[in-house]
C-alpha positions in Angstrom: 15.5 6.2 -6.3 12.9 7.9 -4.6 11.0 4.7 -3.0 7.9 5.2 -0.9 9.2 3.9 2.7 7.2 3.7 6.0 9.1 3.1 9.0 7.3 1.0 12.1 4.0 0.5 9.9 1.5 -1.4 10.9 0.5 -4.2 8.6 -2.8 -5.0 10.6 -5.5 -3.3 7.9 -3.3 -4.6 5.0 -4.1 -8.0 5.6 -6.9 -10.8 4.7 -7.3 -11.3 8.0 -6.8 -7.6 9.7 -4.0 -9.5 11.8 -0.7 -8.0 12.4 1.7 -6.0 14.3 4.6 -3.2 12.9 6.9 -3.8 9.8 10.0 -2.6 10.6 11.2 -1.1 6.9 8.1 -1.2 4.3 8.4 -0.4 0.8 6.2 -0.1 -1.6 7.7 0.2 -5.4 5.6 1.8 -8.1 7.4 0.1 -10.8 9.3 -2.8 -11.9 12.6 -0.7 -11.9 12.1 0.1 -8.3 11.1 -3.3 -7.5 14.4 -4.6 -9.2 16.3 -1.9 -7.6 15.0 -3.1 -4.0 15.7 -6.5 -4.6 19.4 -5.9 -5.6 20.2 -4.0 -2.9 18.1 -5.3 0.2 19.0 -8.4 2.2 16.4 -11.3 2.0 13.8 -8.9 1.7 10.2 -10.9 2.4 7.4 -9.9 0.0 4.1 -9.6 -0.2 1.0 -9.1 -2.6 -2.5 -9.2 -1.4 -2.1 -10.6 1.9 -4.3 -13.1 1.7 -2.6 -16.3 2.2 -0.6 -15.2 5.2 -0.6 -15.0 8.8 1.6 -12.3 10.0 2.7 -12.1 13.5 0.7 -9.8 16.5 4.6 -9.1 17.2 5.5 -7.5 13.9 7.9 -8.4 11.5 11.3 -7.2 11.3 13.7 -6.4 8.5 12.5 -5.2 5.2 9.7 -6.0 3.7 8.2 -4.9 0.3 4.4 -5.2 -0.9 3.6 -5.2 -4.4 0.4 -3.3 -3.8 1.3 -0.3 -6.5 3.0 -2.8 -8.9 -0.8 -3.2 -10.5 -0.2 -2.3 -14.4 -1.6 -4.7 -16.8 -2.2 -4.7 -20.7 -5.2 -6.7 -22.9 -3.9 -7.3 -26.3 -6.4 -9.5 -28.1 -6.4 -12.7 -26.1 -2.7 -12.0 -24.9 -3.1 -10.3 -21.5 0.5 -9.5 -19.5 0.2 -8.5 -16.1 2.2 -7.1 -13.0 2.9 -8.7 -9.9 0.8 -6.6 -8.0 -2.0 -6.7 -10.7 -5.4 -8.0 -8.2 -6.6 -11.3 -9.5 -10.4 -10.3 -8.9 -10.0 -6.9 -11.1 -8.1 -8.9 -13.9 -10.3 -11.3 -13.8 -13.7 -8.8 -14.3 -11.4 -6.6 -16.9 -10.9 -9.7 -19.1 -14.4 -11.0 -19.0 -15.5 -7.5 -20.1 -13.0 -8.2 -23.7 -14.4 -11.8 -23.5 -12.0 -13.3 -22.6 -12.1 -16.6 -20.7 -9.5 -18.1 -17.8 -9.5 -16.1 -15.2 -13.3 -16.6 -14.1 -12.3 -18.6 -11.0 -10.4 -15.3 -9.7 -13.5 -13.4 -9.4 -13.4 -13.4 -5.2 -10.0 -14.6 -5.2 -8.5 -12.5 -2.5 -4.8 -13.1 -4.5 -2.3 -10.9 -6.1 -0.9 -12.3 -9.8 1.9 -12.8 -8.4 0.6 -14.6 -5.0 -1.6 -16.9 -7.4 1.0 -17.7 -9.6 3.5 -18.2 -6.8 1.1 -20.8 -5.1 -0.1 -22.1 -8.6 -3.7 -20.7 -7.4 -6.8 -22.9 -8.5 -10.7 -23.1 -7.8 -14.1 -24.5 -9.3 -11.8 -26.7 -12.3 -9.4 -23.3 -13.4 -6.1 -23.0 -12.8 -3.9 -19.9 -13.0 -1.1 -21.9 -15.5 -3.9 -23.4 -17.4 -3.4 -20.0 -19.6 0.2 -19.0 -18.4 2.7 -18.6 -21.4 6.0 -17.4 -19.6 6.6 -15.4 -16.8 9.2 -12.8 -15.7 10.9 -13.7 -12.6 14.1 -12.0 -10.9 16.6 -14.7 -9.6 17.7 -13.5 -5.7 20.4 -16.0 -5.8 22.1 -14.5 -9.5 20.8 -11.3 -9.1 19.2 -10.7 -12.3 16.1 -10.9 -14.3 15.2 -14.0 -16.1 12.1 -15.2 -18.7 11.0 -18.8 -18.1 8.2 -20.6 -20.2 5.2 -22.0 -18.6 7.0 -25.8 -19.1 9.9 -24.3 -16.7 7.5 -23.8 -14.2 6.6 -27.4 -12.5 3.7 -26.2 -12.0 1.3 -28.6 -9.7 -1.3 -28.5 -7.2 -0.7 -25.3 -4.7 3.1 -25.4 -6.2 5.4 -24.1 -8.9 9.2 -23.7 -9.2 9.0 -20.1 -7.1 8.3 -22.2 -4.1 11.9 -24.2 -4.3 14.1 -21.2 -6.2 14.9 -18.1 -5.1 12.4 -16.5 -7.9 10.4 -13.1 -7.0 8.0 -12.6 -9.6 8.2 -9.6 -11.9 5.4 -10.3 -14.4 3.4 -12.9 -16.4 2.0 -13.5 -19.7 -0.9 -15.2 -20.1 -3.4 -16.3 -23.5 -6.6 -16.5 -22.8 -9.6 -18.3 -24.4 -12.0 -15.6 -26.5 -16.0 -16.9 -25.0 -19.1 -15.2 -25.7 -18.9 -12.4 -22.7 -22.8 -13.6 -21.5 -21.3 -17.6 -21.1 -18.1 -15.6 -19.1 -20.8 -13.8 -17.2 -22.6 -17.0 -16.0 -19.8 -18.6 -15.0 -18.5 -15.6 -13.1 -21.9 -15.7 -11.2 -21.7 -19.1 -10.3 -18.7 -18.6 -8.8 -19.5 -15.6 -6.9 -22.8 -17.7 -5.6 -20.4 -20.6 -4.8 -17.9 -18.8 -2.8 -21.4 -17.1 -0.9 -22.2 -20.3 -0.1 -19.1 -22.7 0.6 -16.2 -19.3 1.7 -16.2 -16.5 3.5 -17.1 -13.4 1.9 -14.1 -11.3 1.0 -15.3 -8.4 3.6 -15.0 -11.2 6.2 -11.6 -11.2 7.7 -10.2 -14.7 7.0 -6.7 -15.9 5.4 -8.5 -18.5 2.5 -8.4 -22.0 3.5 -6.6 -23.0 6.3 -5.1 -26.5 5.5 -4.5 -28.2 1.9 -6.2 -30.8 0.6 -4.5 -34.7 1.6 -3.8 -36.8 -1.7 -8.0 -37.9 -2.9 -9.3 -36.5 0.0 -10.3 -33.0 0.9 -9.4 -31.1 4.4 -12.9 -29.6 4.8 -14.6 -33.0 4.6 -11.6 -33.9 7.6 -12.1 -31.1 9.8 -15.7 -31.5 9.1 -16.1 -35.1 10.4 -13.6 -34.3 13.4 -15.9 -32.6 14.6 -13.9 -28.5 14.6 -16.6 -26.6 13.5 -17.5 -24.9 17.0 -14.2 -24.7 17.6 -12.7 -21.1 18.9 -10.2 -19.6 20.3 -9.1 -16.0 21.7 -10.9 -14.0 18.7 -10.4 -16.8 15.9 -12.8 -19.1 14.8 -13.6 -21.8 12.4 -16.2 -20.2 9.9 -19.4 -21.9 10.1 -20.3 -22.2 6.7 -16.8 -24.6 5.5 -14.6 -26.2 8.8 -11.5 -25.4 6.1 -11.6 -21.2 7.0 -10.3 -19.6 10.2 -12.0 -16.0 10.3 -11.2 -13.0 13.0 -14.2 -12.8 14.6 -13.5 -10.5 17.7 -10.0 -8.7 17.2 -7.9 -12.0 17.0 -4.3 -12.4 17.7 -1.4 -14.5 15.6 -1.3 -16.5 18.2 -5.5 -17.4 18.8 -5.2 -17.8 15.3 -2.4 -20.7 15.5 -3.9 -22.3 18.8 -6.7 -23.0 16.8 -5.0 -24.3 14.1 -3.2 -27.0 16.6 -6.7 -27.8 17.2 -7.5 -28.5 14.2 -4.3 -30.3 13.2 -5.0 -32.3 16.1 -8.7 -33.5 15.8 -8.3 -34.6 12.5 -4.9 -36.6 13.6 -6.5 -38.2 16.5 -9.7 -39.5 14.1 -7.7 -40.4 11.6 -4.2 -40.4 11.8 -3.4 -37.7 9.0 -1.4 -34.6 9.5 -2.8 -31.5 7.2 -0.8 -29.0 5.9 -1.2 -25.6 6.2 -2.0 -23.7 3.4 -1.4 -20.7 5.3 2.1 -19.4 5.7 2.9 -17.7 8.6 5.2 -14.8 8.9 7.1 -12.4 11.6 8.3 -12.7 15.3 7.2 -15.4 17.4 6.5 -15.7 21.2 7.7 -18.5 22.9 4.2 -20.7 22.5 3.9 -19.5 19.0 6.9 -21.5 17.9 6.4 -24.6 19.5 2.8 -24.5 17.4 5.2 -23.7 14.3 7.4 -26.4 15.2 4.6 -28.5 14.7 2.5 -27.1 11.9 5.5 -26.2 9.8 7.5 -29.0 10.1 5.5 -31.4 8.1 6.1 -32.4 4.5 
């Protein structure tokens, strides 16, 4: 097949946060055969969709990597809408709201691919991307073939679903969606959108989403808040100023500023109060010597 392949490309202007060094092999499939194809025949290829979520290394990445950018059909068919991988949540969600249809509102500035938001079970402002999810279409790495699972096969729970524990890639989903008068879909979509101005960085702001997930009835913002990060900084990364949850690049940050000043974080909030965040953020690529000792730490928390 004649697959669009870039050799030693950098990733930097791809992602959320405009952080990133050389992939070493990067496809981008135009269609689901392709994507199939690469999956079959490349060895634990790691994928990507918006590159929102992710923190990929200042070193590069080796091996092959695939983005779903150009996997981005989708189809309306009354309150049924089915949907690529690739498909961006923020179009889907202002392409649906023109059919009234209502679900998706909360995707509006949600920096997420369908398949990122479905892989990470994706939620905001009381939506959730399987409130309205029928069945997807997943290929199975481990079996090599493609597979349909309902929505009920999907254990699908706050920031998790079944992709996160199988060896799933996601092909497609299907989705039903709610019809609304398109004005109420409207005025929810500009709250949202006046929310996120308020509470998140602005999509055009180079940041990954938040940083850490929320602990069990308590929320990491309100944490990081009251630990007192919100001047923190380091190298080119600092904590946004408007939510202590967001890391932006504010002066041509490295993987490594950025994961220094997540420690920090991690660790202000431990010292107050003896509980270890998450991270939301997954981090990808080479690491120096300093970077995974920080990973060690970050990522080795349940």
């Amino acid at each position: 097949m004649d697959i669009e392949l870039k050799k030693n490309c950098s990733v930097k202007n791809l992602t959320a946060l405009k952080i990133g060094g050389e992939a070493e092999n990067l496809y981008f499939p135009k269609s689901q055969q392709e994507f199939v194809h690469l999956l079959k025949t490349l060895h634990k290829p790691i994928i990507f969709g918006n590159w929102s979520n992710v923190l990929i290394s200042s070193l590069g990445i080796e091996g092959d990597i695939i983005s779903t950018a150009k996997l981005d059909k989708y189809e309306i068919r009354g309150t049924k809408v089915i949907a690529d991988c690739g498909v961006k949540g923020p179009l889907l969600a202002q392409m649906v709201s023109e059919a009234s249809l209502s679900g998706f509102e909360f995707m509006i500035a949600f920096p997420g691919s369908i398949g990122g938001n479905v892989y990470m079970n994706a939620s905001a402002h009381g939506q959730c991307i399987s409130d309205f999810l029928v069945s997807v279409c997943v290929f199975d790495m481990g079996k090599k073939e493609v597979l349909v699972l309902d929505k009920k096969d999907l254990g699908c729970d706050y920031r998790t679903s079944i992709l996160q524990k199988k060896p799933y890639v996601l092909l497609s989903a299907e989705f039903d969606l709610k019809k609304v008068d398109k004005d109420e879909i409207q005025e929810l979509i500009s709250r949202n959108l006046e929310f996120r101005k308020i509470h998140q960085p602005t999509l055009a702001t180079p940041n990954a989403g938040s940083v850490f997930k929320n602990p069990e009835n308590d929320s990491a913002g309100r944490l990081l808040d009251k630990a007192g990060v919100k001047d923190f900084k380091v190298g080119g990364a600092s904590v946004w100023d408007g939510h202590c949850n967001f890391i932006v690049n504010s002066d041509n940050a490295t993987s490594r500023d950025v994961l220094e000043l997540m420690l920090k974080m991690h660790n202000a909030v431990k010292d107050k109060y003896t509980i270890s965040l998450v991270p939301e953020v997954k981090y990808f690529g080479k690491k120096s010597k300093r970077e995974e000792e920080i990973c060690n730490i970050l990522y080795s928390q349940k």
